[in-house]
C-alpha positions in Angstrom: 0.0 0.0 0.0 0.9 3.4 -1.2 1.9 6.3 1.6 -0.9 8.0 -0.4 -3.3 5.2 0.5 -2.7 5.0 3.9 -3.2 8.6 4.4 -6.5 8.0 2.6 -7.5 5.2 5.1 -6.4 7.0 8.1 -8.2 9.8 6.8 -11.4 7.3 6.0 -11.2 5.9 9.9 -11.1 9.5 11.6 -13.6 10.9 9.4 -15.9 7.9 10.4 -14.7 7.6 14.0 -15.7 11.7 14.6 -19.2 11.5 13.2 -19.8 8.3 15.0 -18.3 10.1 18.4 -19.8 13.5 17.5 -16.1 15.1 18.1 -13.9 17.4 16.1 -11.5 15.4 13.3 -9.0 17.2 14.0 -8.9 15.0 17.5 -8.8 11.8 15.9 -5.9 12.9 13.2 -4.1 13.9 16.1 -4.5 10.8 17.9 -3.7 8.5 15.0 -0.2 10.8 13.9 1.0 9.8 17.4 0.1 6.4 17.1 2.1 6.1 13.6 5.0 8.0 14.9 5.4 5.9 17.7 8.2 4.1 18.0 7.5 1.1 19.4 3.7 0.1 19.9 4.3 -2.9 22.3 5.1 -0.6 25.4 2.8 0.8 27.5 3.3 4.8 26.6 3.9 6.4 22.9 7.2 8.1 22.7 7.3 10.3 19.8 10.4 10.2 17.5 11.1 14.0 16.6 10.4 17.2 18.3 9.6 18.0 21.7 9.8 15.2 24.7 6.0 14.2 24.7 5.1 11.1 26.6 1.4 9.7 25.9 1.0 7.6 29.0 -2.0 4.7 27.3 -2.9 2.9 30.4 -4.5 6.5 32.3 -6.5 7.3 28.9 -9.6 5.0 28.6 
């Protein structure tokens, strides 16, 4: 799959995901750049690769 077609499908999930939850896109693109900038999903908080220290901590957001 193209880069081009996974930003189409990402796109496609948030856009269905923020009139299902009745909340802004912009909070689901947000959510799902961290998630593919991660660098390794397998541990418990998202650790962003570039720019500044941000720690997403998964276990106290439910």
């Amino acid at each position: 799959m193209s880069n081009e077609e996974n930003i189409r499908e990402y796109l496609g999930i948030a856009r269905q995901l923020a009139a299902q939850d009745k909340l802004p896109l912009l909070v689901y693109l947000i959510e799902m750049a961290l998630i593919e900038n991660a660098r390794d999903l397998s541990e418990d908080r998202i650790v962003l690769e570039s720019g500044p220290s941000l720690d997403y901590d998964l276990l106290t957001e439910s």
